[in-house]
C-alpha positions as CSV (number, residue, x, y, z in Angstrom):
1,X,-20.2,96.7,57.6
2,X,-17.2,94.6,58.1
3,X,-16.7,90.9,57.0
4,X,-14.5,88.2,58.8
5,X,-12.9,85.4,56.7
6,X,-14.5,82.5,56.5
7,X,-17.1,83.7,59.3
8,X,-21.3,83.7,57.8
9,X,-22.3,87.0,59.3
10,X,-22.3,90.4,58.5
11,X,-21.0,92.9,61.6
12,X,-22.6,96.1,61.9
13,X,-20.5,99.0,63.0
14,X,-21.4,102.6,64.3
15,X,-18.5,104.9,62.8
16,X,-19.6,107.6,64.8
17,X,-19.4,106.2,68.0
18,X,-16.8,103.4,66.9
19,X,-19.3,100.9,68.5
20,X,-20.4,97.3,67.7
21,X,-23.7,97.3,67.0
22,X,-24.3,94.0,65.9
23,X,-24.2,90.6,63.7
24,X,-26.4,90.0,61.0
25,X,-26.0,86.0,60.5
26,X,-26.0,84.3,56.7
27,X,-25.9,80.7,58.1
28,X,-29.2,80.4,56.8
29,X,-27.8,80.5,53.3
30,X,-24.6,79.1,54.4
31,X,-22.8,82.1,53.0
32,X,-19.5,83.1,53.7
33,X,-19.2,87.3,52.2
34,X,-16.3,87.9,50.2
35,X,-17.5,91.3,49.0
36,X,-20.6,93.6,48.9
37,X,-21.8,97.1,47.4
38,X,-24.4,99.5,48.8
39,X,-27.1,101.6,47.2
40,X,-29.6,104.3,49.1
41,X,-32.3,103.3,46.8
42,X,-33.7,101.0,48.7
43,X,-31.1,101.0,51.5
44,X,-29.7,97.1,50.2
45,X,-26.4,95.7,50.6
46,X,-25.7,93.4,47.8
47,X,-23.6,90.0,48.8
48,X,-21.2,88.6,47.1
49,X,-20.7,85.0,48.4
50,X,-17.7,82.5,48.4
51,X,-18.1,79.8,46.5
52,X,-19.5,76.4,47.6
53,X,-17.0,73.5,48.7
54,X,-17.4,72.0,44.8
55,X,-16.8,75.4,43.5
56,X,-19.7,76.3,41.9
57,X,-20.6,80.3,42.6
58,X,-23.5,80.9,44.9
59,X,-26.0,84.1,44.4
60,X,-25.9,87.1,45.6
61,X,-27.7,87.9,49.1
62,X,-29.7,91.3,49.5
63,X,-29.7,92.5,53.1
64,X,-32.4,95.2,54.1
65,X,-30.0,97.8,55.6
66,X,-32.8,99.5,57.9
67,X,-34.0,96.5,59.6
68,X,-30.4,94.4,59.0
69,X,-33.0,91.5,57.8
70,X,-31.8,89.1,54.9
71,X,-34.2,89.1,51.8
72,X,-32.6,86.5,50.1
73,X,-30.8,85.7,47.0
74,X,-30.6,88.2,44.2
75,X,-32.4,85.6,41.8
76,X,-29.9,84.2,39.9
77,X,-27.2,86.8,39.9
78,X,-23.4,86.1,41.2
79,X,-20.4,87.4,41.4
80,X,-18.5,90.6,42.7
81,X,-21.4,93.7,42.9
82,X,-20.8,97.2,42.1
83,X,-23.2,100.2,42.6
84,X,-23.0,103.4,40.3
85,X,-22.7,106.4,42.3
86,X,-25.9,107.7,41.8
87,X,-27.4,104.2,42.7
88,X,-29.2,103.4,40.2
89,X,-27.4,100.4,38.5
90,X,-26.1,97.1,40.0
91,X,-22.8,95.6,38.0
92,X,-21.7,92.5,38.9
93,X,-18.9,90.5,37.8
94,X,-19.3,87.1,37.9
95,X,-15.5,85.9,36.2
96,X,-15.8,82.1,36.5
97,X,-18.7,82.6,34.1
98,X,-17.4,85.3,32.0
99,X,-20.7,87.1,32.6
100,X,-21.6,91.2,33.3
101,X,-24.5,91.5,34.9
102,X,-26.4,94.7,34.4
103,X,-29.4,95.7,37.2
104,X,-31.5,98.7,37.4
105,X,-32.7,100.0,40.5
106,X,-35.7,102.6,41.0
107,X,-36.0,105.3,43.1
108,X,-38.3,103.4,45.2
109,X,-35.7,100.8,45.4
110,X,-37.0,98.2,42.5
111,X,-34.7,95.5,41.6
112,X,-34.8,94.9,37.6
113,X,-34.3,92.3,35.6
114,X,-30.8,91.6,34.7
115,X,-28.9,92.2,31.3
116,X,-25.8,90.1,30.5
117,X,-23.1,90.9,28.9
118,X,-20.8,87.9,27.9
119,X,-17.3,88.9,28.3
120,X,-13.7,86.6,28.5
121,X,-11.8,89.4,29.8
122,X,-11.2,88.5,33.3
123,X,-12.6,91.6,34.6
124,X,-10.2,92.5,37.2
125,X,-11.6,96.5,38.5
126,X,-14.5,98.5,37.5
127,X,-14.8,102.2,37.7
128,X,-17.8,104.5,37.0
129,X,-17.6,107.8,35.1
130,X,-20.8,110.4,34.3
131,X,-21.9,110.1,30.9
132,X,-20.9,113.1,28.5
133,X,-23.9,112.9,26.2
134,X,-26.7,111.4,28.2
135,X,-27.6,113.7,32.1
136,X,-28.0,111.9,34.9
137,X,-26.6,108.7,33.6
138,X,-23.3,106.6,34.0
139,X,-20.8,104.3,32.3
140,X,-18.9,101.8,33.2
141,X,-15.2,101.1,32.6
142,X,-13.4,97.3,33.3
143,X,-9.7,96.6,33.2
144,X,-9.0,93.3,32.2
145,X,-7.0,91.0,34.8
146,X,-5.4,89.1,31.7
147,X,-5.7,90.7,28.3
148,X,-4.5,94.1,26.9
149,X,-8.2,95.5,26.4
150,X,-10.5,97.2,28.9
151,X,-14.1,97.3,28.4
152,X,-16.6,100.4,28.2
153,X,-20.0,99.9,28.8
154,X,-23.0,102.5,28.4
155,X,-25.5,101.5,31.7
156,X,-28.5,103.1,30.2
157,X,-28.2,101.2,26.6
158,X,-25.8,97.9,27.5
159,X,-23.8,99.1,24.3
160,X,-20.3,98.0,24.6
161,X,-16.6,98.8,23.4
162,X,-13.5,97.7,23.3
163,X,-10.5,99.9,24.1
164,X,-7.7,98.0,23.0
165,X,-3.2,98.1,23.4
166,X,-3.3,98.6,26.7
167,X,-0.5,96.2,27.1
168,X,-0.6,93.0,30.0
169,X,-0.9,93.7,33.6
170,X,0.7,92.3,36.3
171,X,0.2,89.0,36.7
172,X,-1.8,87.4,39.7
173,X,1.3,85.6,40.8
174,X,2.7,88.9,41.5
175,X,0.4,90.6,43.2
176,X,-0.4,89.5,46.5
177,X,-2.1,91.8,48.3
178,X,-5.6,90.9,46.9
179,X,-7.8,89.8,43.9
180,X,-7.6,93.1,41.8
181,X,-4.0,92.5,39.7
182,X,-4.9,95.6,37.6
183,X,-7.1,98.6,38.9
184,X,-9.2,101.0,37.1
185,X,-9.2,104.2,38.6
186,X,-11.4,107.5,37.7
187,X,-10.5,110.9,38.6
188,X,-13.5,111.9,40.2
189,X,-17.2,113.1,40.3
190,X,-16.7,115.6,37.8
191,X,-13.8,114.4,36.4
192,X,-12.8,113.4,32.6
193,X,-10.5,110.7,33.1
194,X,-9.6,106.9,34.8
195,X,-6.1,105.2,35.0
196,X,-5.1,101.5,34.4
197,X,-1.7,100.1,34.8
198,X,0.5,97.6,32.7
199,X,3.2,95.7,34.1
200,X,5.3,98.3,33.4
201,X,3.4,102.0,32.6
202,X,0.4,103.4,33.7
203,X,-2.7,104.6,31.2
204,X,-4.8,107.5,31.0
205,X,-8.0,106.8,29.3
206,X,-10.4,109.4,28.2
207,X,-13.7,108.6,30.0
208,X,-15.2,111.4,27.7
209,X,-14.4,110.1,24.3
210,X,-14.1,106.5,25.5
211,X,-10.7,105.8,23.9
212,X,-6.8,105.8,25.1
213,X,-5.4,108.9,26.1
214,X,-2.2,108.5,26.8
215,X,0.8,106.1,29.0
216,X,3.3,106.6,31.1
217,X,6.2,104.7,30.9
218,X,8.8,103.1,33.1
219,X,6.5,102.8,36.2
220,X,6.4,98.9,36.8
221,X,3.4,97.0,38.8
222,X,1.7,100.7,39.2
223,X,-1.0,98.9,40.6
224,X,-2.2,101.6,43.3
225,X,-3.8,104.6,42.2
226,X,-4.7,107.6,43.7
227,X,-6.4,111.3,42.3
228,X,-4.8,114.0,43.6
229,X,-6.1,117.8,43.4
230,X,-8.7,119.1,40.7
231,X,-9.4,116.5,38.4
């Protein structure tokens, strides 16, 4: 799916054949995409939508990815979605609210009901990591686009931490290239650990033990992250 500023449609593309395949309009809901996460169960696309000319946030849309038909809105829920790797959980950020949105989805593709978490972070990434205690489950890590702290979340219970000193990031002025001023970053499927920069170092967190691992100094606005090699 790609989406074109200020356009309200979806475009469909074939990356096998590099081929248009076609538009899936939102006029209907006058929504303009600014972002949007996929999950198999089910086959949705979850849309995140501009906001409205007064600026109050709009809902998010669910498009049926088989027949490219819009549902409709995602009751109530705004904000920027993200799908755990396994599918089974909808996060969404909605930051002019200071709400975390928690969704489950079923294998049959079930939408639950959602669980907020109330946050003033300024949520600025997210990044999922495979839980160490619990099988088949996920957790959540957020790195805060103003503040020092990052968030952990457990998906399955909605318990929440607080990892704290991670220093400020880089702020929004300087950073131009998009909305994410300070990434969070994990190192893999089977990996233990996530990254976050500061302004001016970079920090390991332990995705395992949920706490500060370590930083790296001297490397200012470290704000792109890549894993390289066995995690």
């Amino acid at each position: 799916m790609v989406l074109h500023k200020k356009e309200t449609a979806l475009h469909k593309i074939d990356l096998e054949s590099t081929s248009y395949v076609k538009n899936i309009s939102l006029q209907e809901y006058d929504c303009i995409p600014q972002s949007l996460a996929y999950t198999h169960l089910g086959g949705y696309y979850f849309i995140n939508c501009h906001p409205d000319s007064t600026g109050a946030v709009r809902p998010q849309l669910i498009v049926d990815s088989v027949t490219d038909n819009v549902i409709g809105p995602n009751g109530d829920v705004s904000g920027t979605p993200y799908v755990s790797p396994d599918g089974h959980y909808l996060v969404s950020v909605d930051d002019q609210n200071g709400i975390m949105r928690l969704q489950s989805i079923s294998v049959r593709g079930e939408i639950g009901q959602p669980f907020d978490i109330h946050t003033n972070l300024h949520l600025s990434d997210l990044a999922f990591m495979p839980s160490f205690t619990e099988i088949h489950q996920y957790n959540v890590f957020g790195s805060s686009g103003q503040q020092t702290d990052a968030l952990y979340v457990e998906l399955s219970t909605g318990n929440v931490k607080m990892i704290k000193s991670l220093k400020l990031p880089t702020p929004w002025s300087q950073w131009r290239w998009n909305r994410k001023n300070r990434v969070m970053t994990s190192s893999g499927l089977f990996g233990q650990y996530l990254m976050t920069p500061s302004q001016s170092s970079l920090f390991i967190l332990d995705g395992w033990l949920d706490k500060l691992n370590c930083e790296i100094t001297d490397v200012p606005k470290g704000n792109t992250v890549v894993w390289v090699g066995e995690a």
